[in-house]
C-alpha positions in Angstrom: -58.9 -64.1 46.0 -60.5 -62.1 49.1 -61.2 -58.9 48.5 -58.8 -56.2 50.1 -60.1 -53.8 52.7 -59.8 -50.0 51.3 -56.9 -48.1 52.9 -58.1 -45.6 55.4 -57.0 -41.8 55.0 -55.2 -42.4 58.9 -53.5 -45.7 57.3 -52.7 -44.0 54.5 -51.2 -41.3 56.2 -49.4 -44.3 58.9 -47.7 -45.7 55.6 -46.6 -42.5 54.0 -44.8 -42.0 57.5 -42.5 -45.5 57.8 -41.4 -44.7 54.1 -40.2 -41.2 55.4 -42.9 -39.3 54.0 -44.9 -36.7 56.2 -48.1 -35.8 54.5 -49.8 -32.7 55.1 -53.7 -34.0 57.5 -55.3 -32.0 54.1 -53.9 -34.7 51.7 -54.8 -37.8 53.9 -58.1 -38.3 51.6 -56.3 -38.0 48.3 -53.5 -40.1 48.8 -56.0 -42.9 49.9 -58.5 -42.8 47.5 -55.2 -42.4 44.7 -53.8 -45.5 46.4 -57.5 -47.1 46.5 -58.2 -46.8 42.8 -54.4 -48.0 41.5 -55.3 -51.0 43.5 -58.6 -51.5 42.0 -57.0 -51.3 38.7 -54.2 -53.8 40.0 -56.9 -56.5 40.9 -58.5 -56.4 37.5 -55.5 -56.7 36.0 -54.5 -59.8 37.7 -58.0 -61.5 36.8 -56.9 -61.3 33.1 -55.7 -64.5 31.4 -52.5 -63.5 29.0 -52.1 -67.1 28.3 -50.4 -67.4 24.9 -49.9 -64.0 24.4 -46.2 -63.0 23.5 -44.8 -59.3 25.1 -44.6 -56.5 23.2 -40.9 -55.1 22.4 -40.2 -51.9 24.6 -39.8 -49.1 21.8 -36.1 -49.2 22.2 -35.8 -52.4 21.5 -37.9 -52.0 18.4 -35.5 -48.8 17.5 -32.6 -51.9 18.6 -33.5 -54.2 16.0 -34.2 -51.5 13.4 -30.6 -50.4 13.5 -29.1 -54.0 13.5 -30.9 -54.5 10.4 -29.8 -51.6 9.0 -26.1 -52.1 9.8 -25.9 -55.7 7.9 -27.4 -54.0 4.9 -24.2 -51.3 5.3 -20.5 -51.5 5.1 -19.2 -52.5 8.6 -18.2 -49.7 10.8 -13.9 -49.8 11.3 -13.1 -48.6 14.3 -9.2 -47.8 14.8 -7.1 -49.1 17.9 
């Protein structure tokens, strides 16, 4: 895969401006290099081979499967109609 072209601080700015978003000309050079280096990060992480490698569970869905198990150990809960 080509390497991208770096955003420009006037692109930068361009884009900000079709999403609705007016940046100040004195934050033109931050928000490209910010949006430069998430890229950068992007592309590495698209190089890597996950293969095999199964997801991890969110921590919710950890705290999920903790409480299932805990409620078959437990009386079942009644719940009146």
């Amino acid at each position: 895969m080509p390497a991208a072209e770096e955003l420009t601080p006037p692109q930068a700015a361009a884009w900000a401006a079709r999403t609705g978003l007016l940046l100040p000309a004195n934050r033109h050079d931050a928000v490209a290099a910010t949006a430069n280096h998430i890229h950068s990060v992007v592309a590495v992480l698209r190089e890597l081979d996950f293969a095999d490698t199964p997801p991890t569970p969110f921590p919710a869905e950890e705290e999920q499967h903790a409480e299932e198990e805990q409620h078959t150990e437990e009386e079942p809960h009644r719940a009146a109609v």
